[in-house]
Backbone as ProteinMPNN parsed JSONL, in Angstrom:
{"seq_chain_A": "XXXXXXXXXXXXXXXXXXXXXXXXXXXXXXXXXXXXXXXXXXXXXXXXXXXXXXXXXXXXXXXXXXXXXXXXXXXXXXXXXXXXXXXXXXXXXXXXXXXXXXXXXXXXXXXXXXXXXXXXXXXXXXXXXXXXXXXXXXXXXXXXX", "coords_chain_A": {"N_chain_A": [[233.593, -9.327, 212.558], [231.716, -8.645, 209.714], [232.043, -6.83, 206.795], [229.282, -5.34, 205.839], [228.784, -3.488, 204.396], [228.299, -1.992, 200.693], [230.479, -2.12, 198.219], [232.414, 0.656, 196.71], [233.375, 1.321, 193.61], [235.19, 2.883, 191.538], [235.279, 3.027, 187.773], [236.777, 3.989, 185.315], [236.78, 4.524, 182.064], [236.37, 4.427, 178.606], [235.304, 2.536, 176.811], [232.665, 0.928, 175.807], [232.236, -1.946, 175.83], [233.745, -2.804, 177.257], [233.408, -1.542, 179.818], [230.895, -2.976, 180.566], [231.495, -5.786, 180.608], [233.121, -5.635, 182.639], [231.274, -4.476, 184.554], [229.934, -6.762, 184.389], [231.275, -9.049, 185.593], [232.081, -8.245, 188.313], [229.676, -8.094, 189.066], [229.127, -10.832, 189.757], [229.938, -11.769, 191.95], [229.886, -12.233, 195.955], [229.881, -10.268, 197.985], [228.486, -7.031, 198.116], [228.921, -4.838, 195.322], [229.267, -1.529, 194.138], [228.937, 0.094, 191.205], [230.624, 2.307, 189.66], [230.587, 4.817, 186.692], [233.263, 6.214, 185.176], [233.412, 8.133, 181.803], [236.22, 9.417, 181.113], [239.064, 11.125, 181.918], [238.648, 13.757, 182.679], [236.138, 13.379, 183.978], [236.527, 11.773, 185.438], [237.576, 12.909, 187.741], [236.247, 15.175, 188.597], [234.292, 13.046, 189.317], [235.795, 12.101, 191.898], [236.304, 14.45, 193.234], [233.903, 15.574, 193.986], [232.196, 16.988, 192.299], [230.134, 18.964, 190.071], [228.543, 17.275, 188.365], [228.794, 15.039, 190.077], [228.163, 15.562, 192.256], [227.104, 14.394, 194.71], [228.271, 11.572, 195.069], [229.863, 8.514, 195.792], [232.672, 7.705, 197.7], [234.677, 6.255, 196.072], [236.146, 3.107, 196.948], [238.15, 1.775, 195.461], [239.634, 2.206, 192.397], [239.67, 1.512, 189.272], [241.353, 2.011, 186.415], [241.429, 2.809, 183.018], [243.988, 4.012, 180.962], [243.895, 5.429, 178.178], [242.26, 7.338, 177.56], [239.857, 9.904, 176.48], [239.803, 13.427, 176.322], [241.287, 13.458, 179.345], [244.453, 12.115, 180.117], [245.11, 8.583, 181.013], [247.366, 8.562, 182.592], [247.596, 10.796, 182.88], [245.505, 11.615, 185.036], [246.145, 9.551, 187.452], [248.444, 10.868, 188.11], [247.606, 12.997, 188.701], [245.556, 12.411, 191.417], [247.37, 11.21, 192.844], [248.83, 12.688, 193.534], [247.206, 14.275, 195.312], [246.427, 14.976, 198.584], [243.93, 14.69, 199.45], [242.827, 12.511, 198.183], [244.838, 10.392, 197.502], [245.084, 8.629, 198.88], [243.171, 6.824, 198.195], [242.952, 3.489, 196.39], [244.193, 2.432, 193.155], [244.158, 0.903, 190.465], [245.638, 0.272, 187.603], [244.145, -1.058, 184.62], [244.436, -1.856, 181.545], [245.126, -2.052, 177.896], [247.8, -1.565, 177.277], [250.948, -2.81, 177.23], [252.715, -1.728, 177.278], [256.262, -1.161, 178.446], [256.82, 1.599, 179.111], [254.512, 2.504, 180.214], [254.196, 1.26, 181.723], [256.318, 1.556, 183.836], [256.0, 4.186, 184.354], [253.518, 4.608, 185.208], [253.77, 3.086, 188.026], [255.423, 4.933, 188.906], [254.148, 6.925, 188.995], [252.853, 5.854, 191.358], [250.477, 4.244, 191.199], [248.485, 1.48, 192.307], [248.495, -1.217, 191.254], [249.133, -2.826, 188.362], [247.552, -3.666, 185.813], [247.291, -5.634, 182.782], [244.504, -5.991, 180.06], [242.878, -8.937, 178.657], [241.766, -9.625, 175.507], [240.356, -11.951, 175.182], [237.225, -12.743, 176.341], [236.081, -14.243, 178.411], [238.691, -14.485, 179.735], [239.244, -11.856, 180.226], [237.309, -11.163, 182.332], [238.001, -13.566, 183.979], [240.47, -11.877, 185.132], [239.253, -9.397, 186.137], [237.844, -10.545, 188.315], [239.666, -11.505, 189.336], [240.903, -9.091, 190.416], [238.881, -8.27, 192.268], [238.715, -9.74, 193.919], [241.15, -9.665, 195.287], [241.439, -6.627, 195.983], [238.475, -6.539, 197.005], [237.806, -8.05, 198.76], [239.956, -9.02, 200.279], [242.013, -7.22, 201.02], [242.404, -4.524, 203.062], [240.406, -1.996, 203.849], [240.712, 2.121, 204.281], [238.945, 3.237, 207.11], [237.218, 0.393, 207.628]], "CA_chain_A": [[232.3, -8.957, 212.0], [231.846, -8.605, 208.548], [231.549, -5.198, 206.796], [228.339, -5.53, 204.209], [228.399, -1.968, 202.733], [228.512, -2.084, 199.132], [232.069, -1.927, 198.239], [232.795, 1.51, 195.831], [234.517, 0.903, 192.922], [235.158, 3.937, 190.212], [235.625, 2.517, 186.542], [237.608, 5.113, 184.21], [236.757, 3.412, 180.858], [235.928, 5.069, 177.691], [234.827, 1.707, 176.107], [231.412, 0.092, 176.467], [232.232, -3.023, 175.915], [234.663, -2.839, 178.809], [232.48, -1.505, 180.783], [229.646, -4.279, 180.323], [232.431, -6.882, 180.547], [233.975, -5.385, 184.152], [230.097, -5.032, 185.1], [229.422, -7.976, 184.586], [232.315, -9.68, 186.123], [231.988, -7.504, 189.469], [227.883, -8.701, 189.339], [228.997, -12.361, 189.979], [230.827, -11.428, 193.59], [229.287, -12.281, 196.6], [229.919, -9.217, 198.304], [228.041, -6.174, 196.739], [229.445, -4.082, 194.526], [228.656, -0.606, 193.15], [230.147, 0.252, 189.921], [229.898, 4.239, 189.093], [231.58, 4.791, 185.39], [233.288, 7.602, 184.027], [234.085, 7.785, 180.536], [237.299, 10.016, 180.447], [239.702, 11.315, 182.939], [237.996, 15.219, 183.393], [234.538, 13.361, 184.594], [236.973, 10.905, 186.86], [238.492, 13.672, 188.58], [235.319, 15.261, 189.035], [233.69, 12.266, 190.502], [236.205, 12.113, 192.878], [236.276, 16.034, 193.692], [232.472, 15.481, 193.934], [231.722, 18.507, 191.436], [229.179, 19.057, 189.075], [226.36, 16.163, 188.344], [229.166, 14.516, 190.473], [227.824, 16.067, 194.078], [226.702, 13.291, 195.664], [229.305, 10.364, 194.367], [230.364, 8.047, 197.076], [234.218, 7.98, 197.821], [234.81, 4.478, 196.206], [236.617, 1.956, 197.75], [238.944, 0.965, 194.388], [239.49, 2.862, 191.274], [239.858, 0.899, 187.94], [241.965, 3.32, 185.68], [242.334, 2.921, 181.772], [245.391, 4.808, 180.695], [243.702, 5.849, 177.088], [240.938, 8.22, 177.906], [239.825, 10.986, 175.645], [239.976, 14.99, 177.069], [242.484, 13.747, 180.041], [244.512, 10.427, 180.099], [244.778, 7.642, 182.831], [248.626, 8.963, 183.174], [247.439, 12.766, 184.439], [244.18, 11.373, 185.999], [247.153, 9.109, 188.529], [249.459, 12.139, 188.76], [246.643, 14.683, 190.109], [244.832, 12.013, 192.186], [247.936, 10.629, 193.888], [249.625, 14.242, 194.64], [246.172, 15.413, 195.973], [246.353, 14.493, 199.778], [242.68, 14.54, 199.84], [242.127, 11.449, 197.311], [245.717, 9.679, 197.179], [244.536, 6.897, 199.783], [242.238, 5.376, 197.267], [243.924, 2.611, 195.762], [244.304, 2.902, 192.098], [244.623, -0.223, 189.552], [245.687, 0.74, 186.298], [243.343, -1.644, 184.026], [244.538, -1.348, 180.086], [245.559, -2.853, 176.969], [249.036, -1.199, 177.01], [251.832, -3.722, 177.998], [254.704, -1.02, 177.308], [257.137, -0.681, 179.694], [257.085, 2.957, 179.386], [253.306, 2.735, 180.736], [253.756, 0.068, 183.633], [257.108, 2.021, 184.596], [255.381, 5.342, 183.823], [251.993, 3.856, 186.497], [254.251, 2.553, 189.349], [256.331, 6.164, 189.6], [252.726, 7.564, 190.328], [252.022, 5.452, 192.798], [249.711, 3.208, 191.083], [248.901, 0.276, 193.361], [249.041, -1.997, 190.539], [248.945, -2.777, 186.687], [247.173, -5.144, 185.19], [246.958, -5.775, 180.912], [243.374, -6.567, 180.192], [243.01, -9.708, 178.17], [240.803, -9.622, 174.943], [239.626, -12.815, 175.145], [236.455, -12.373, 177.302], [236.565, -15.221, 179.854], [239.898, -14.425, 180.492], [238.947, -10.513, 180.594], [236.168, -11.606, 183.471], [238.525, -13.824, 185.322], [241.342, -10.734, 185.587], [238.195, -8.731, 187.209], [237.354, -11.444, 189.556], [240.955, -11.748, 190.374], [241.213, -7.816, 191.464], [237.961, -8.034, 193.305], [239.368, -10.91, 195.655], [242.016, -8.925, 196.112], [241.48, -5.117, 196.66], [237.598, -6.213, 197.763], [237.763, -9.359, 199.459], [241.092, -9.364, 200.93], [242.581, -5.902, 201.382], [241.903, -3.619, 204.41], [240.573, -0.902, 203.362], [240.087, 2.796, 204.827], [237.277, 2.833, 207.512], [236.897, -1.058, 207.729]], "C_chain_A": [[232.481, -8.552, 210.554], [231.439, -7.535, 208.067], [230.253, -5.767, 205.526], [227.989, -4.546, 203.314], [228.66, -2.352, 201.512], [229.767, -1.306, 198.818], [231.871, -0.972, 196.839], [233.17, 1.173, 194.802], [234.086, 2.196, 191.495], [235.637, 3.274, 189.062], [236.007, 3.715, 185.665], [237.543, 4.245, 183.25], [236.074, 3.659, 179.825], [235.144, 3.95, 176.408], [233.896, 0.769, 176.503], [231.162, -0.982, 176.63], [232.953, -3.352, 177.158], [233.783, -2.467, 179.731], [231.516, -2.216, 181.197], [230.427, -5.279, 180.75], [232.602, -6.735, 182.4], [232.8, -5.947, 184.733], [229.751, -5.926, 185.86], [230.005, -8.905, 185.544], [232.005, -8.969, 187.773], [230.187, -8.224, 189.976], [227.73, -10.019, 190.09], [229.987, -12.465, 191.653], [229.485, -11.565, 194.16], [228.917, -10.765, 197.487], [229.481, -8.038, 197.517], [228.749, -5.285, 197.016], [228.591, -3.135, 193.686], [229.815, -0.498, 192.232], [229.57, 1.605, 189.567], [231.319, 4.019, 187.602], [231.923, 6.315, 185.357], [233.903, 7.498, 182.931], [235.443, 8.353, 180.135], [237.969, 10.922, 182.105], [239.254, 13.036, 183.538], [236.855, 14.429, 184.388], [235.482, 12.08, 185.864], [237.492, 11.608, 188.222], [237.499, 14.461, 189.276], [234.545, 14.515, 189.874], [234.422, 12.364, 191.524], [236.453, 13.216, 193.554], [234.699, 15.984, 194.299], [231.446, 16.578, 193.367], [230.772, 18.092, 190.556], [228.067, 17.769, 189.587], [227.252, 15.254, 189.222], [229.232, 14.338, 192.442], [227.712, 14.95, 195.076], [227.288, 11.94, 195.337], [229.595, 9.936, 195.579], [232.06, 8.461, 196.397], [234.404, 6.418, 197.397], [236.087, 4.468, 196.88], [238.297, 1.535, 196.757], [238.665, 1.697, 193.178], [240.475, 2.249, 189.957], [239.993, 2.022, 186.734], [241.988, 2.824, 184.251], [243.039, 4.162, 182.05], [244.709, 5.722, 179.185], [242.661, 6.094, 177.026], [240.857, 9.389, 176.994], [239.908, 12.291, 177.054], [241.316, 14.538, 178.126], [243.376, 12.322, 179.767], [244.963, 9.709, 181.288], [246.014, 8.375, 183.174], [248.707, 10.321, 184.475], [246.583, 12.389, 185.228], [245.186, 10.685, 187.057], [248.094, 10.554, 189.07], [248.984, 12.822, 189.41], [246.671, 13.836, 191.225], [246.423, 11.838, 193.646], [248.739, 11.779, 194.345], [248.37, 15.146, 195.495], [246.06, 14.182, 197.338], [244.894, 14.356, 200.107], [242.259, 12.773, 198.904], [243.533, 10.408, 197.225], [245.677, 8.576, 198.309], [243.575, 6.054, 199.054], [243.584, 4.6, 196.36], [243.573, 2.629, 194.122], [244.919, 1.777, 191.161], [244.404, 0.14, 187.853], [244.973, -0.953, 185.296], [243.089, -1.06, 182.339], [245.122, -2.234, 179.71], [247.12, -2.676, 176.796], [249.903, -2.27, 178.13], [252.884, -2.988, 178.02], [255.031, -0.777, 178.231], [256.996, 0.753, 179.979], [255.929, 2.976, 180.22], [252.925, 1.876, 181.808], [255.182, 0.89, 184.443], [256.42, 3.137, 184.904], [254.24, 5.377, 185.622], [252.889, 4.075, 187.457], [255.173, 3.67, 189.861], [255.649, 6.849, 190.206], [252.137, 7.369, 191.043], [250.589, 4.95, 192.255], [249.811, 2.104, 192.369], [248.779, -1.149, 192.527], [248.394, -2.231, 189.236], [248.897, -4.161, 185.59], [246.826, -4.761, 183.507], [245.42, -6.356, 181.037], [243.371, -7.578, 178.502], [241.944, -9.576, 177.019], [239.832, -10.686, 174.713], [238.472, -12.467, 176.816], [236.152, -13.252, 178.492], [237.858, -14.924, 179.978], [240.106, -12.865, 181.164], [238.462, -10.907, 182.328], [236.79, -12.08, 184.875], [239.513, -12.462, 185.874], [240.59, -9.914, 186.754], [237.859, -9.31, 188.213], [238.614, -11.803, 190.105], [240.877, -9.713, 190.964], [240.147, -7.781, 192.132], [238.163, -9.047, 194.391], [240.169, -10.145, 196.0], [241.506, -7.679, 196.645], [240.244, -5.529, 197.109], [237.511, -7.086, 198.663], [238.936, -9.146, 200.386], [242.136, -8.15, 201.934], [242.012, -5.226, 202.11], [241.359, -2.765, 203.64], [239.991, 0.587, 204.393], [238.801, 2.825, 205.981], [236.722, 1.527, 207.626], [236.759, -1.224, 208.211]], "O_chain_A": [[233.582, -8.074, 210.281], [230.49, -7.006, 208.646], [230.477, -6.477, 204.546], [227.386, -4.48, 202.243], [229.461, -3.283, 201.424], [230.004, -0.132, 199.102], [231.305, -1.501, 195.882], [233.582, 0.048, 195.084], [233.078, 2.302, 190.796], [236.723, 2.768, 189.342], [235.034, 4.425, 185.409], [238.148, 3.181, 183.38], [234.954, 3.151, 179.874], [234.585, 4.355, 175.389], [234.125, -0.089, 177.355], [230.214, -1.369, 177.313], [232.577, -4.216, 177.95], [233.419, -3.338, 180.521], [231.228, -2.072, 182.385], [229.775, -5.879, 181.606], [232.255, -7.588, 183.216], [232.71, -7.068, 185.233], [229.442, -6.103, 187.038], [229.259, -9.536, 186.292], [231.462, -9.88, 188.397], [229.809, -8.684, 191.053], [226.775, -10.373, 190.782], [230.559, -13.456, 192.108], [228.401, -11.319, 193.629], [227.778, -10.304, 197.559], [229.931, -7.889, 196.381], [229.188, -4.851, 198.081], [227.681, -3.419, 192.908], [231.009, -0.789, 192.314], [228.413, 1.912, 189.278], [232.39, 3.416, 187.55], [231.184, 7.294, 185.464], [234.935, 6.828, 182.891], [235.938, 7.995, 179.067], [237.306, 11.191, 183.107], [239.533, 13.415, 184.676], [236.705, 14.866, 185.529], [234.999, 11.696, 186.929], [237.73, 11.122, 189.327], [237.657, 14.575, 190.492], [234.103, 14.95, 190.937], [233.753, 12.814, 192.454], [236.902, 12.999, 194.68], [234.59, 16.612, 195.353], [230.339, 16.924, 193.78], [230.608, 16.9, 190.301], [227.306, 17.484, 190.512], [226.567, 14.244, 189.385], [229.784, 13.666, 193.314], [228.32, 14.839, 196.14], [226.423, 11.067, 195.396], [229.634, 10.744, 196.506], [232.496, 9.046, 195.405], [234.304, 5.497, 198.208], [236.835, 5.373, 197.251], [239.318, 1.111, 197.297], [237.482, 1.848, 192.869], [241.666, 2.484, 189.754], [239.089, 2.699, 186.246], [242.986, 2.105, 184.227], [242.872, 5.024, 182.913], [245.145, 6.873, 179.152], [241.869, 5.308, 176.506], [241.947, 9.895, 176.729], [240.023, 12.121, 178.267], [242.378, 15.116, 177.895], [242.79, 11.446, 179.131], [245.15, 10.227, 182.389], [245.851, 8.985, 184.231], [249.151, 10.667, 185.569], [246.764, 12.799, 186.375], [245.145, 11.478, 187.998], [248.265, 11.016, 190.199], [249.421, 13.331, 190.442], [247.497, 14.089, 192.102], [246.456, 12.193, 194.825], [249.265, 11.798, 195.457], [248.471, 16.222, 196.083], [245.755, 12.993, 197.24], [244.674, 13.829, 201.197], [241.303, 12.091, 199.274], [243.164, 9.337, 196.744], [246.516, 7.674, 198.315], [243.273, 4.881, 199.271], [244.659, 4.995, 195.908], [242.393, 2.917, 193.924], [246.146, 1.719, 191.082], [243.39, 0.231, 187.161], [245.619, -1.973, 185.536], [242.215, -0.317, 181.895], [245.636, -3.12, 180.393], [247.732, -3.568, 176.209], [249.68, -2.488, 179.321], [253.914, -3.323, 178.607], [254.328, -0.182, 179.048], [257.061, 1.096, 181.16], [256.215, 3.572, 181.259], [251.916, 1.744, 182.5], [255.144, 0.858, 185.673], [256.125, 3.089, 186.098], [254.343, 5.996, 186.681], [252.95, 5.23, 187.878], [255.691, 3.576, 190.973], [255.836, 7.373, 191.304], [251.203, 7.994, 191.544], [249.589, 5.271, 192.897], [250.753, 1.9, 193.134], [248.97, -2.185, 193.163], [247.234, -1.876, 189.021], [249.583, -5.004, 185.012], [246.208, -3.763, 183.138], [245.118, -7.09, 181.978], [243.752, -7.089, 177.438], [240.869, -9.35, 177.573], [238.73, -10.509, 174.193], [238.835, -12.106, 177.936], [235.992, -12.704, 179.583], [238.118, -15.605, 180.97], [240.778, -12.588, 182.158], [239.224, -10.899, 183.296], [236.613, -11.704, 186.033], [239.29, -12.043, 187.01], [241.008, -9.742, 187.899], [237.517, -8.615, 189.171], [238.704, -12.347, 191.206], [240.789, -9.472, 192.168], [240.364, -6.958, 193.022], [237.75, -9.017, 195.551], [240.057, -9.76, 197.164], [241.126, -7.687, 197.816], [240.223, -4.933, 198.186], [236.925, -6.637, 199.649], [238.553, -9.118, 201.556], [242.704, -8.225, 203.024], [240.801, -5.206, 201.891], [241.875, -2.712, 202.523], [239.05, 0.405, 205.167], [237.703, 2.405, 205.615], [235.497, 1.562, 207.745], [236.475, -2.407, 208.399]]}, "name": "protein", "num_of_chains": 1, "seq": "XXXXXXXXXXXXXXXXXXXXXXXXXXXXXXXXXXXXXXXXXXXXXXXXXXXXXXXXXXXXXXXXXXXXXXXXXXXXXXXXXXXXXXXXXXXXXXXXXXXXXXXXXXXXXXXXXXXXXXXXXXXXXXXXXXXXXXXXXXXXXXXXX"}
């Protein structure tokens, strides 16, 4: 049987064009998709605590991390989430421009579940997004399924 809830998905992403871009890309899935944003790693940590204007936030499904967030950055926003036994079962795809080793070794010690470079060309941005939504939404078990 097929699940048809509207599959979660938290976006950590301090840039609007990225955000419009993911959007968009997530819009063209068959399966629906919510997209909740936060712009910086305090209001991501919050959504997922469910504090402040963040009370009523679902528990997404998939959490799309930049790494280069103002006030916290994607690095501590992975370190809390995945040592807090209440939130370290969401799966966690680091989604940034940084290719350094220090920041894909850096990801995968905190238990990222994986680290993707985002492409500046914008069809190739789009497909990257439509490749992690086959996977973690299409394909992958998730929690509660």
């Amino acid at each position: 049987m097929e699940d048809r809830r509207p599959i979660e998905i938290l976006l950590v992403e301090d840039d609007p064009g990225d955000v419009l871009m993911t959007q968009e890309a997530f819009a063209e899935h068959e399966t629906p998709v919510n997209v909740s944003v936060a712009g910086d790693g305090v209001a991501a940590l919050e959504f997922l605590r469910k504090q402040g204007r963040w009370a009523d936030a679902p528990e997404p499904d998939l959490v799309l991390l930049d790494l280069n967030l103002p006030r916290m950055d994607g690095m501590e926003v992975l370190a809390v989430v995945k040592n807090d036994p209440m939130l370290r079962h969401i799966p966690i795809v680091v989604l940034t421009t940084s290719d350094a080793q220090e920041d894909v070794v850096g990801s995968y010690s905190l238990h990222a579940n994986a680290y993707v470079t985002k492409p500046v060309d914008f069809d190739k941005f789009q497909a990257v997004v439509r490749q992690i939504d086959e996977f973690f939404v299409s394909t992958v078990l998730r929690p509660g399924h």
